[in-house]
N, C-alpha and C positions, 0 to 999 in steps of 0.2 A: 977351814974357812971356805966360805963359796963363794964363787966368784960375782963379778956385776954383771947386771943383763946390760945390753947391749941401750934397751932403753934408756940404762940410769947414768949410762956413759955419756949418751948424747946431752942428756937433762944438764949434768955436771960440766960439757964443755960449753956448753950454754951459758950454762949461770958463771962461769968460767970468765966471759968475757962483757960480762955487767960491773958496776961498779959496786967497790967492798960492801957499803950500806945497803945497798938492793942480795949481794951474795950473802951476807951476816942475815938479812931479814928471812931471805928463804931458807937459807942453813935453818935457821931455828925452828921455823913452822915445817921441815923436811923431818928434825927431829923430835918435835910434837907430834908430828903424825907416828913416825916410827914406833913412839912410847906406847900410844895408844893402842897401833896395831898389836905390840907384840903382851901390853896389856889385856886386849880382847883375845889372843888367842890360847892366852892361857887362863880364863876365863869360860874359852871355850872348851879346853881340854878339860878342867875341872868339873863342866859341867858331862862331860861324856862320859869321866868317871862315875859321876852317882846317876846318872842315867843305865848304864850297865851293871852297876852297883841296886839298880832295883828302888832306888829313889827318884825323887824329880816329882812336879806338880804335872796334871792332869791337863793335857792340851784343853780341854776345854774351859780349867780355871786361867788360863793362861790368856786366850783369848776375850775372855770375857773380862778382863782385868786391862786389856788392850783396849776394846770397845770400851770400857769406863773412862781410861785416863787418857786415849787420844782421840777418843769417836771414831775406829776404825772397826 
């Protein structure tokens, strides 16, 4: 198990000394984020596999699929 950064200590004795309804509220949007992250990084690893794996789309279909659906 690793241990907490220093930051998440401070966060925690913060939220520590709010009241339950504000600590319940970030608790859960703390563990929305958490899902996500660790949804996206194994996402990412998945995609590292088929990229060294010798699959993956073409940066440039990729880009141009970016510029269609955000105008970037």
């Amino acid at each position: 198990m690793s241990t907490t950064t220093r930051t998440l200590e401070q966060a925690i004795s913060a939220i520590r000394a709010l009241p339950e309804r504000a600590q319940d509220s970030i608790g859960q949007s703390m563990l929305a984020a958490a899902r996500q992250h660790r949804k996206l990084n194994e996402e990412l690893s998945e995609a590292e596999l088929q990229l060294d794996a010798g699959e993956g789309i073409p940066a440039e279909e990729v880009l141009a699929d970016l510029k269609e659906r955000h105008g970037i």
